[in-house]
C-alpha positions in Angstrom: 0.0 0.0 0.0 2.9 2.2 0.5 4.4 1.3 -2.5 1.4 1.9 -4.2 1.0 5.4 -2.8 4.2 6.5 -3.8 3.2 5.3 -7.2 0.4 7.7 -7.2 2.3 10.6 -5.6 4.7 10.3 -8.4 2.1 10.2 -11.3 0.0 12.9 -9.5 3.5 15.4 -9.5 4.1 14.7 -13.1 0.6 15.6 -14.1 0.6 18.2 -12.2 3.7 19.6 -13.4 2.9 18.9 -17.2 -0.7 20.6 -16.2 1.6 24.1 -15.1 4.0 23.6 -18.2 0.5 23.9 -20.3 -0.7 26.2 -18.7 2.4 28.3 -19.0 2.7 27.3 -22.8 -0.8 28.7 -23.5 0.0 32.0 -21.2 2.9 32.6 -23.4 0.3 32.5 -26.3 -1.7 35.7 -25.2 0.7 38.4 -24.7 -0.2 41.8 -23.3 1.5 45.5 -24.2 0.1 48.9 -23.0 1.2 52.3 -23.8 3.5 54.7 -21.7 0.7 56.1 -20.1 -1.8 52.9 -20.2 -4.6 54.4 -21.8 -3.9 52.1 -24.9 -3.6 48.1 -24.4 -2.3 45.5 -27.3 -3.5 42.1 -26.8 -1.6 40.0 -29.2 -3.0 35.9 -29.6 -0.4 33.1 -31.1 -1.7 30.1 -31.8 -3.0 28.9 -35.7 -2.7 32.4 -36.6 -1.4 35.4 -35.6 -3.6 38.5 -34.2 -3.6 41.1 -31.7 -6.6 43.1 -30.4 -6.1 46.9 -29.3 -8.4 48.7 -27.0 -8.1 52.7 -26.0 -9.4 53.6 -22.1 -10.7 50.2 -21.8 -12.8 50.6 -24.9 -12.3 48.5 -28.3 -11.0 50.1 -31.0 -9.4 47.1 -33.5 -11.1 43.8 -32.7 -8.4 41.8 -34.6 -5.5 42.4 -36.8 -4.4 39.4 -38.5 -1.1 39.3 -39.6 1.1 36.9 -42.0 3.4 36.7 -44.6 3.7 34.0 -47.3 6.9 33.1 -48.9 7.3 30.6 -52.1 7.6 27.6 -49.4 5.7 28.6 -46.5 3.8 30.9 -44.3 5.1 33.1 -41.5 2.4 33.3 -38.7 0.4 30.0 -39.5 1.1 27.4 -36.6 3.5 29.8 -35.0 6.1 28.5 -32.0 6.8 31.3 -29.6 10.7 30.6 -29.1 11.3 34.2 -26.6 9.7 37.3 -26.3 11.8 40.7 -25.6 10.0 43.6 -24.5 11.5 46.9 -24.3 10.1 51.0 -23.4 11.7 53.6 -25.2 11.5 57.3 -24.2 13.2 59.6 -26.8 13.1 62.6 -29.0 13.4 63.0 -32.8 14.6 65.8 -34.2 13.7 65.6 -38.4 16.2 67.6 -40.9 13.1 69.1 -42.6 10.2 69.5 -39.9 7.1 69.5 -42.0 4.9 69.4 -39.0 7.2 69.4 -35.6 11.2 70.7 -35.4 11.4 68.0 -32.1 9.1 65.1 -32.0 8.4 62.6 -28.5 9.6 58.9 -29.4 7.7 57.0 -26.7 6.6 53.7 -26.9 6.9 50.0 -25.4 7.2 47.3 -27.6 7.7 43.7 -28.1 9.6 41.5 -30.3 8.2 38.3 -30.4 10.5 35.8 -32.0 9.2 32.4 -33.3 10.8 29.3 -34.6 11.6 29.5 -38.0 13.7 32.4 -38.4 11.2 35.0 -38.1 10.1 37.4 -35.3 7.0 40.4 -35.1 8.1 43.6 -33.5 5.2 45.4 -31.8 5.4 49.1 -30.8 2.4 50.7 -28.9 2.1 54.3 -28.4 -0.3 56.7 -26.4 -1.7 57.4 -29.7 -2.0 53.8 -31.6 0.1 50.7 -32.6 2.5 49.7 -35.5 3.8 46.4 -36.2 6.1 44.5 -38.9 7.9 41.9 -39.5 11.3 40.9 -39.3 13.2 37.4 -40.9 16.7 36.1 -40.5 16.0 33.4 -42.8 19.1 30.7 -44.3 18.1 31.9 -47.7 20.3 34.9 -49.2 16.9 35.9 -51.0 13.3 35.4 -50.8 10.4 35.5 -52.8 7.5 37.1 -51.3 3.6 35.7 -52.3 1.6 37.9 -50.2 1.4 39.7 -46.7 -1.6 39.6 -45.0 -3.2 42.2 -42.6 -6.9 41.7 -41.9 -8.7 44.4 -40.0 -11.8 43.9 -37.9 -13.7 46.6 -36.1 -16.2 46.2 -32.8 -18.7 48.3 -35.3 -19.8 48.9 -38.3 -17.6 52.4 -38.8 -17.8 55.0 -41.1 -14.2 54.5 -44.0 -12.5 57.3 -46.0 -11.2 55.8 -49.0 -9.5 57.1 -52.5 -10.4 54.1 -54.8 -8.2 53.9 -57.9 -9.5 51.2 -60.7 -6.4 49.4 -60.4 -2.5 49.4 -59.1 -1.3 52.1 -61.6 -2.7 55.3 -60.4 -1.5 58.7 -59.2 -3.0 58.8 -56.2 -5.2 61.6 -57.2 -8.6 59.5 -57.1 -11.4 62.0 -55.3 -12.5 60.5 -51.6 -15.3 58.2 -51.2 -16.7 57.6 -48.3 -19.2 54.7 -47.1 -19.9 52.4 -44.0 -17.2 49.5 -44.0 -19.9 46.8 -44.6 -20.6 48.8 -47.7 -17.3 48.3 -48.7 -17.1 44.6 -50.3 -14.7 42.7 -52.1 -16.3 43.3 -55.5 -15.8 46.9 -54.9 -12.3 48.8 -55.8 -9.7 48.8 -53.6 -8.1 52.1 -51.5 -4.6 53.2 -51.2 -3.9 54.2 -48.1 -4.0 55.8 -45.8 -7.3 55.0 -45.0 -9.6 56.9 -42.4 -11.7 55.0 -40.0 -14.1 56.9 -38.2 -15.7 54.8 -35.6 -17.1 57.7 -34.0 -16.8 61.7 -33.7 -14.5 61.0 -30.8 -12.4 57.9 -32.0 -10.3 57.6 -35.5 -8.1 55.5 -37.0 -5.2 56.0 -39.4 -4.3 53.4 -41.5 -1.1 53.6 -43.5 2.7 52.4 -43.2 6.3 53.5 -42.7 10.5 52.7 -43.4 9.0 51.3 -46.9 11.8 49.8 -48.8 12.7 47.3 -51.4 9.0 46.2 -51.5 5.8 47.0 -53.1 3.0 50.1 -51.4 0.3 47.9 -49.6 -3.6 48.7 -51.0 -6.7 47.2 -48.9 -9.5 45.8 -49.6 -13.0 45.8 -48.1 -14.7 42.5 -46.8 -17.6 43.8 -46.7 -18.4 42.3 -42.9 -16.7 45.8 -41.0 -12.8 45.2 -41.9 -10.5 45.2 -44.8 -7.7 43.2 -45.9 -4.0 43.9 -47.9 -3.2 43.6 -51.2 -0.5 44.1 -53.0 0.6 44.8 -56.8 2.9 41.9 -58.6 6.7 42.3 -59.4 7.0 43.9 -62.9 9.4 40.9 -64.8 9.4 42.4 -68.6 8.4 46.3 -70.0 7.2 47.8 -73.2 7.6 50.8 -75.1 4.3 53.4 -74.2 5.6 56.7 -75.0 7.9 59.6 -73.0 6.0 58.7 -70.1 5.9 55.3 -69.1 6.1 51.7 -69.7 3.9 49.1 -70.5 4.1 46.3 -68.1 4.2 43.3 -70.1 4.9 40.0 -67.9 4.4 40.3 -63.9 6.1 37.7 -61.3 3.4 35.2 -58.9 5.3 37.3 -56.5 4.9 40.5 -54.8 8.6 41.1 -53.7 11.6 39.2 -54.2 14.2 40.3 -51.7 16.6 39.2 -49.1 16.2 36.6 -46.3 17.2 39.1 -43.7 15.4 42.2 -43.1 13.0 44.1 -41.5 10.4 44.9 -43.5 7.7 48.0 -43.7 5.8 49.0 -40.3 1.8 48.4 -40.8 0.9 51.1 -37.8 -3.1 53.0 -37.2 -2.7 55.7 -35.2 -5.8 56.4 -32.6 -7.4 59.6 -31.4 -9.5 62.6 -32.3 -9.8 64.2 -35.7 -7.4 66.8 -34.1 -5.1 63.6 -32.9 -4.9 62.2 -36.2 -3.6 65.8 -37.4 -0.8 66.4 -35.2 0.3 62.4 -35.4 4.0 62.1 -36.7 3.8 58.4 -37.4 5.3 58.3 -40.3 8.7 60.1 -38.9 8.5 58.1 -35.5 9.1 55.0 -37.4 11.1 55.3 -40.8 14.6 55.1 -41.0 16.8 57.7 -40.0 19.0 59.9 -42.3 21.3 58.3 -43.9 22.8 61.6 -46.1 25.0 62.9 -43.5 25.5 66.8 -43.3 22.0 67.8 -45.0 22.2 71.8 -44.8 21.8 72.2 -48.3 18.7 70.8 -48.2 16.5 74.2 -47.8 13.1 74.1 -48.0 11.1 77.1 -49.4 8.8 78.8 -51.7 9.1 77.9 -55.2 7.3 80.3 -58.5 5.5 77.5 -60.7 4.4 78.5 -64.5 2.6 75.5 -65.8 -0.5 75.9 -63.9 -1.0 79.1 -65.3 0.5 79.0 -68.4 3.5 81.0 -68.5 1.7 84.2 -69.7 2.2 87.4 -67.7 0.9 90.2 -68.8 0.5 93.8 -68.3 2.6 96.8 -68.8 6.0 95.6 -67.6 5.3 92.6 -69.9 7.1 93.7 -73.6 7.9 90.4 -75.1 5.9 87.5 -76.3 5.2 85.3 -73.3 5.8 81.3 -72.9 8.2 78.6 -73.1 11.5 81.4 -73.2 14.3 83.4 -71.7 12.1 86.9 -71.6 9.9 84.7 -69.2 11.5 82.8 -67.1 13.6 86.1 -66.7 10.7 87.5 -65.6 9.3 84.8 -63.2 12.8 84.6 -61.6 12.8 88.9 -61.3 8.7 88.3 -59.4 10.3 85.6 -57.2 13.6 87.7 -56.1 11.0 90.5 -55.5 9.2 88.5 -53.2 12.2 86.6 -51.8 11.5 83.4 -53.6 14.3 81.2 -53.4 13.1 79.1 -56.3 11.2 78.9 -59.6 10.7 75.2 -61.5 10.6 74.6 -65.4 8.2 72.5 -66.0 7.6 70.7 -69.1 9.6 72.5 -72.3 12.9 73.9 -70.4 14.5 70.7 -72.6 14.6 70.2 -76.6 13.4 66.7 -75.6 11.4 64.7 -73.0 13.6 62.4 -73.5 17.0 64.3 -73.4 17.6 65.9 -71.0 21.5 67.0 -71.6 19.9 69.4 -74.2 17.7 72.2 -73.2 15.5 74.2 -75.4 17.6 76.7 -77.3 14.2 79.6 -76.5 15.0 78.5 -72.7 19.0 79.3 -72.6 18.6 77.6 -69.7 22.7 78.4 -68.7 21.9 81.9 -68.5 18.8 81.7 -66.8 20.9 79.7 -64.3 23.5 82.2 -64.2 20.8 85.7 -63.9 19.1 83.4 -60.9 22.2 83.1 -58.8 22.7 86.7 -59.4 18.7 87.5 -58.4 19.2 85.1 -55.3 16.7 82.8 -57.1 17.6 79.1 -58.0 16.0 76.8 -60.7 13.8 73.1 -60.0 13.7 71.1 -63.2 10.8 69.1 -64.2 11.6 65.6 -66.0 9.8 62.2 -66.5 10.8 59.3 -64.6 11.4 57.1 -67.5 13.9 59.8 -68.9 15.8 60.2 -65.5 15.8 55.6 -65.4 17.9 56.2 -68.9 19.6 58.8 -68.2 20.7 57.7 -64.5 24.0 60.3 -64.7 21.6 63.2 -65.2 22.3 64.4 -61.7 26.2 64.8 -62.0 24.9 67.1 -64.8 22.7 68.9 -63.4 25.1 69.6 -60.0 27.8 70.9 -62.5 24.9 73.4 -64.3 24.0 74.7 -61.2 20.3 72.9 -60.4 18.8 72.8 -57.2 16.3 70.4 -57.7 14.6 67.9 -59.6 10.5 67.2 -60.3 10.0 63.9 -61.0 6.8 62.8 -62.8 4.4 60.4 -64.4 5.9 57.2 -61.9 2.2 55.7 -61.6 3.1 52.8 -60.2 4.0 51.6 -56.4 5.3 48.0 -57.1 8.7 46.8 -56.0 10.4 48.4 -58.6 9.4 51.9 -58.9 9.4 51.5 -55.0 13.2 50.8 -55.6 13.1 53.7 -58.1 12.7 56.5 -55.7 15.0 55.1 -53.4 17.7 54.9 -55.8 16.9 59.0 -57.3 17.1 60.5 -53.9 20.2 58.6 -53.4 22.1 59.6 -56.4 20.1 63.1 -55.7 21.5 63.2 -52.4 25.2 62.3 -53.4 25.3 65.4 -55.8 23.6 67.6 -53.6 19.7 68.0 -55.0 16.7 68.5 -53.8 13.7 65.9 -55.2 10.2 66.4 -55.6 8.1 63.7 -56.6 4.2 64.2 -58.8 2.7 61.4 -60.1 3.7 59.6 -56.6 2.6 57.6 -54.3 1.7 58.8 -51.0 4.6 59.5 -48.2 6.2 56.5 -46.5 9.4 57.4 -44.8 11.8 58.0 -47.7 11.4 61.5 -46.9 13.2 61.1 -43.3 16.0 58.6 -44.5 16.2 60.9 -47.6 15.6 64.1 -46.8 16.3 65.9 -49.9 13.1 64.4 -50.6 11.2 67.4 -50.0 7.5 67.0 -51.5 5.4 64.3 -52.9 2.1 64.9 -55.5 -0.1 61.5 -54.4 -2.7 64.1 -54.0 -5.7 65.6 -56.1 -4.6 69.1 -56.1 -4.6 72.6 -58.0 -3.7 70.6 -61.2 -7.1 69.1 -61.7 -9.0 72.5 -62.0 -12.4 72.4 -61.2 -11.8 68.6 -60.0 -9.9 70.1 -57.1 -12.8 71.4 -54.6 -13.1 71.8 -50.8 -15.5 69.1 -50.3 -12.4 66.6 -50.8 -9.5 69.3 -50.0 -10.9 69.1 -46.3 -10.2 65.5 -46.0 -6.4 66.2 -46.9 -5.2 67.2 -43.7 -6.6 64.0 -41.9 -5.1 61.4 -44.4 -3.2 62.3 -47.0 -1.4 65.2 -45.7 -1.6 63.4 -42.5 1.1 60.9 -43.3 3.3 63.4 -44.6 4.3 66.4 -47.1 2.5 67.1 -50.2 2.7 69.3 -53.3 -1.1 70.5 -53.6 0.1 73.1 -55.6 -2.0 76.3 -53.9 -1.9 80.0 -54.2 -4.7 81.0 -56.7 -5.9 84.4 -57.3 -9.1 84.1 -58.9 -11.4 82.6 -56.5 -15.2 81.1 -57.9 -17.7 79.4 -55.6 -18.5 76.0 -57.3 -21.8 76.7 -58.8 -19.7 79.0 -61.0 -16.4 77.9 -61.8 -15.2 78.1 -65.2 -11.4 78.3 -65.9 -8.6 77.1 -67.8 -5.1 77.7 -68.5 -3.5 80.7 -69.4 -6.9 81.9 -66.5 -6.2 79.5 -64.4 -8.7 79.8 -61.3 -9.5 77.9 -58.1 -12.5 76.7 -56.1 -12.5 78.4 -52.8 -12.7 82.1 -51.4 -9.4 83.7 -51.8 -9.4 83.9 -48.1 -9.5 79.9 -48.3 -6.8 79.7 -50.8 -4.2 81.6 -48.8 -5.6 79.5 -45.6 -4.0 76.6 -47.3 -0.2 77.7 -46.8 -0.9 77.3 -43.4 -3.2 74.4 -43.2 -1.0 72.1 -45.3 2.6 71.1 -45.4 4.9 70.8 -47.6 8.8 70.9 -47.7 9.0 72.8 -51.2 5.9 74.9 -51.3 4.4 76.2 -54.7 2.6 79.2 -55.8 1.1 78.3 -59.1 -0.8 81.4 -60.0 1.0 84.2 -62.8 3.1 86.9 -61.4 1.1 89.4 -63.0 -1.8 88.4 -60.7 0.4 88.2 -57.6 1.7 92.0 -58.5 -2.1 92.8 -58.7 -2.6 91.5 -55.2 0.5 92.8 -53.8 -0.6 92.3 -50.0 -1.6 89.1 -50.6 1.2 88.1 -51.9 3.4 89.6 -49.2 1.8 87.8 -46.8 2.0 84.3 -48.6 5.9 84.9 -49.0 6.1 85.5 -45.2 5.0 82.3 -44.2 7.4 79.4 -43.4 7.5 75.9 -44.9 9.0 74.2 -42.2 7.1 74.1 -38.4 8.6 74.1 -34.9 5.2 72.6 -33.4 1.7 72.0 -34.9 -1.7 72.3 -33.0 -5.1 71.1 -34.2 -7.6 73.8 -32.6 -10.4 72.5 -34.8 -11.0 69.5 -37.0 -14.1 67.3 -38.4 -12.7 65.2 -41.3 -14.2 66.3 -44.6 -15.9 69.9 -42.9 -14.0 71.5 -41.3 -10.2 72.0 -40.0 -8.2 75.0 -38.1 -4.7 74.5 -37.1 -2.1 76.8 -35.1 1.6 76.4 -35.9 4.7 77.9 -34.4 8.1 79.0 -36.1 10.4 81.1 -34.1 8.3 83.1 -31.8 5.4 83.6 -34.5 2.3 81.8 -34.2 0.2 81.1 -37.5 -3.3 80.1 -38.0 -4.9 78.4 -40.8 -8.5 77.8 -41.3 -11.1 76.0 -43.9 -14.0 74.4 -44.7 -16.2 72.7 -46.9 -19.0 73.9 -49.4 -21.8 71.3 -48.5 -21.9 72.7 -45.0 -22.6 76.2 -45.8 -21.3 79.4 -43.8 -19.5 78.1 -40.8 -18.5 79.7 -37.4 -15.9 78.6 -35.1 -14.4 80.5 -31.8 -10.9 80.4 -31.9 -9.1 80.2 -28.5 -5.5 81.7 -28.6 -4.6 79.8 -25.1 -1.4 78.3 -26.6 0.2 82.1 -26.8 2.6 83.1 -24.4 0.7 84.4 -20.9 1.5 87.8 -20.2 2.5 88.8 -24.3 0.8 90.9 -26.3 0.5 89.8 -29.9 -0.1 92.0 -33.4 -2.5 89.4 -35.3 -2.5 90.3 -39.0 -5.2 88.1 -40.4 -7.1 87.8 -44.1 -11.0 86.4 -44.2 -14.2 86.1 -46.2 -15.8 89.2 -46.9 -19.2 89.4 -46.4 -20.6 88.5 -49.5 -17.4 85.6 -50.3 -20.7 83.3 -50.2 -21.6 84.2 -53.7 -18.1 86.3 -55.0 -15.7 84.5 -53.9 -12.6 87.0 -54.2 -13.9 89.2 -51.5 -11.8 88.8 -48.7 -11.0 91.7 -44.9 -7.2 92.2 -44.1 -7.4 93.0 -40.8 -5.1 93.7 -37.7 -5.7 93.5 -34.3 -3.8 93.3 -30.5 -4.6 89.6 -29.2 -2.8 87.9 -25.7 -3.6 84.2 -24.9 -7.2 85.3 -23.1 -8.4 86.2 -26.0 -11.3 84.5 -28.3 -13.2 85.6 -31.1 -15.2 84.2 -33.7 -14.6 83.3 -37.1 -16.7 83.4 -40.0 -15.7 81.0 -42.7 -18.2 81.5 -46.0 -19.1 78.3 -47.4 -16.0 77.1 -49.5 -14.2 79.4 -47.0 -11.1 80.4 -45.4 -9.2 82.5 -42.4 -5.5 82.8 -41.5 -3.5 84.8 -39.3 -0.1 85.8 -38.3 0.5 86.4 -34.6 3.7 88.6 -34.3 4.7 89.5 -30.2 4.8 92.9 -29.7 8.6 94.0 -28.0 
């Protein structure tokens, strides 16, 4: 009976103990991360799949994020073995070379990195404001073929989605917004680029979009039509054909997505959480893309460039005694406006060269060597405007253009974010950077962190802007500054000085015009950002409207700190930004909504300072004529609050100078 007891004991203990190691297996499989502060918590769940649940003041926000990746022999994330877990807080600052939004930026965050048998790990960073992830492989294999990534998003509710729905993978990024419940949006219906905008509700957003993108294809979703969405992804481009200046026809495409190395990390999937003001002043983008990698970067100097092709390169008027367009009397004359104005730029657009596809001979009308030469005398230096196929096969182009004199380059007509053009931008700023140029990207897709590790990257199109004429209208402007612009800079192109209400816009180049109050249009060199900053509209017009146009050129480019005073995505937005010790202001809003009125608190000035505020909005009857517009100054401290009219399509700004 002893014996036998013993005998019991000992099976008993090993039950027992093979009872805790199961229990402390399946513990390990539900891992828990909050934010620095706690309000945000990060469930992630291992087991057949990968997912992780996030919730914000105890509240659901993402029900489940599914995550894999699948290479040309297996699946990363199905069946996954937890081998260690590392976790990790980080409390830091950031300070970008070109602050589009902030000069200094707070890095903190607490993370995990989860590594799992097989050579592959998930790193998993949660802020106070919302969560990134992405994964990382140290695989045998020198070089991998990617299939597909997965990232499935599922909501507690059936939210509201802001989407820009191209018809396929080539697209500019220039779609107009749509906007719909998430169960509207099924997998029959198009795809999004991101970012994408979940409302959820008027207190609670989310940001969808990614980061440190590199050697690997832009990720698209796609609805499910049950409140989520999933990635997709375009192919690898294997063979091209001839389709003009401007592009190439894509002739033969891989089975795979990306073929790269076995060890890497690879692109952050991160939604930032919050208010519409939150998802404003978010940095996300900066916080997690690679840092600078061009060493001493004081040449790069952001500014104000003078743009002719939006209005046609015809000034006009008395001081105007040669035959306007594509020549050396008028870019003379744009390079004289912007030294006038203390322009530090213009850009040739289209017709500087002989060629499209040459760019080693410029137009013998242009003399572009002289114009280079009488800018550097005015102060004023010259942007080039090229096609990307012509810069692919003419790769040296930027040695040339150093020795000429250039300071930039505007790359066009790309249309494409698969693993190669991907790799295409990468490899311009780099031989940008190594011969000193500044780079501005149309025909783009959206930011992704090339911007921070290249940051002679100073602009990106991705955006429907000024260029599309009447197709460019508040209604779908006032979503910019919560997604597009959101995730970084962007070249919308603004500064028009003739102003129509939509009912009545009729314009086209050489009379370019815009559709907003003129109050609205200078508004928006406050409300969005951008690194190189155009002002599209003729000189003659800017002369006309001389303290406009003062007032425009006084503005920075770059931001010490950014503040979201009021924001409703798609209505209505008003932000504060510091440089220096001047404080700016920047208001629009929509045209469905009709005349708007906001109070404006000026809290965030210094206490005790007295401030000048020089500010320009809708006139009284901008409702209807939209080029009437008050320039007003008045004595404002940090108690102060006043009321804003914004006319339907509508605008305010303000400069806030202290008084000594």
């Amino acid at each position: 009976m002893i014996v036998m007891n013993n005998w019991l004991i000992k099976i008993a203990g090993t039950v027992l103990a093979s009872f805790i190691l199961f229990q402390a297996q399946a513990a390990d499989k539900a891992l828990t991360t909050s934010s620095p502060s706690g309000n945000i918590v990060l469930t992630l769940t291992v087991g057949d799949s990968i997912r992780y649940s996030v919730s914000r003041d105890n509240r659901p926000v993402i029900e489940s994020a599914t995550v894999d990746m699948t290479l040309s022999d297996r699946t990363l994330g199905h069946d996954a073995k937890i081998k260690s877990v590392k976790r990790d807080k980080v409390r830091d600052k950031i300070k970008p070379v070109v602050a589009f939004k902030h000069s200094e930026i707070d890095n903190n965050y607490n993370s995990m990195l989860v590594n799992f048998a097989g050579g592959y790990a998930l790193e998993l960073r949660v802020f106070d404001n919302g969560v990134a992830h992405r994964f990382i492989t140290s695989l045998k294999k020198p070089d991998i073929e990617v299939i597909d990534e997965s990232f499935s998003v599922a909501f507690p509710e059936d939210a509201i989605v802001n989407l820009q729905q191209p018809d396929r993978f080539k697209t500019s990024y220039e779609d107009p917004y749509t906007r719909k419940r998430l169960s509207e949006w099924t997998p029959t219906d198009r795809m999004s680029t991101l970012p994408v905008l979940v409302e959820e509700s008027d207190s609670i957003c989310v940001l969808v979009s990614e980061s440190d993108l590199s050697d690997y294809p832009c990720m698209f979703l796609r609805g499910n039509g049950t409140g989520g969405f999933s990635s997709v992804f375009p192919r690898q481009p294997l063979e091209f054909g001839d389709d003009g200046d401007r592009s190439v026809k894509i002739l033969k495409e891989a089975d795979y997505m990306a073929s790269t190395s076995g060890t890497r990390t690879f692109p952050w999937r991160y939604m930032a959480i919050g208010t519409p003001k939150d998802i404003i002043e978010q940095t996300f983008t900066c916080l997690l893309a690679s840092p600078s990698v061009i060493g001493d970067a004081d040449w790069v100097r952001p500014g104000f460039v003078s743009w002719e092709w939006w209005n046609g390169a015809t000034p006009y008027g008395e001081d105007v005694n040669f035959v306007a367009g594509c020549n050396l009397d008028t870019y003379k004359y744009f390079i004289d406006f912007a030294a006038h104005y203390g322009i530090p730029y213009i850009l040739m657009d289209e017709g500087w060269a002989k060629s499209t596809l040459d760019p080693y001979t410029p137009n013998p009308d242009v003399d572009l060597h002289e114009l280079v030469r009488y800018g550097k005398e005015k102060g004023v230096d010259i942007f080039l405007w090229l096609t990307w196929l012509t810069v692919e096969n003419n790769f040296d182009l930027f040695k040339t253009f150093k020795d000429w004199g250039i300071a930039g380059v505007k790359i066009d007509f790309m249309d494409r974010s698969d693993q190669w053009m991907v790799n295409f931008y990468e490899r311009v700023c780099a031989e940008a950077a190594k011969n000193g140029l500044m780079v501005d990207f149309h025909g783009s897709f959206k930011p992704a962190g090339l911007e921070y590790k290249y940051p002679n990257l100073v602009s990106y199109e991705g955006v429907r802007g000024m260029e599309q004429m009447g197709g460019c209208y508040p209604d779908n402007s006032l979503y910019l500054p919560f997604m597009r612009n959101a995730v970084g800079p962007m070249d919308y192109t603004p500064g028009a000085m003739i102003s129509m209400q939509p009912e009545c816009y009729r314009a086209d180049r050489p009379n370019s015009a815009s559709i907003g109050t003129r109050a609205y249009q200078m508004a928006l060199f406050v409300v969005f950002e951008s690194g190189i900053q155009m002002l599209a509209d003729n000189p003659t017009l800017y002369y006309r409207n001389d303290d406009c146009t003062k007032y425009i050129t006084s503005l920075p480019v770059t931001w010490d700190e950014t503040r979201a005073l009021e924001a409703k995505p798609g209505e209505y937005v008003a932000v504060a930004r510091i440089k220096g010790d001047k404080w700016y202001i920047g208001a629009i809003t929509n045209t469905k909504g009709g005349a708007r009125e906001m109070t404006l608190s000026l809290d965030f000035l210094d206490n005790g300072k007295k401030y000048n505020m020089e500010s320009y909005e809708d006139g009284i009857n901008a409702d209807r004529q939209a080029m009437d517009y008050r320039h007003k100054n008045a004595i404002v401290s940090s108690d102060t609050k006043f009321n804003v009219r914004l006319a339907r399509s509508g605008g305010f700004t303000a400069i806030l100078t202290p008084e000594n």
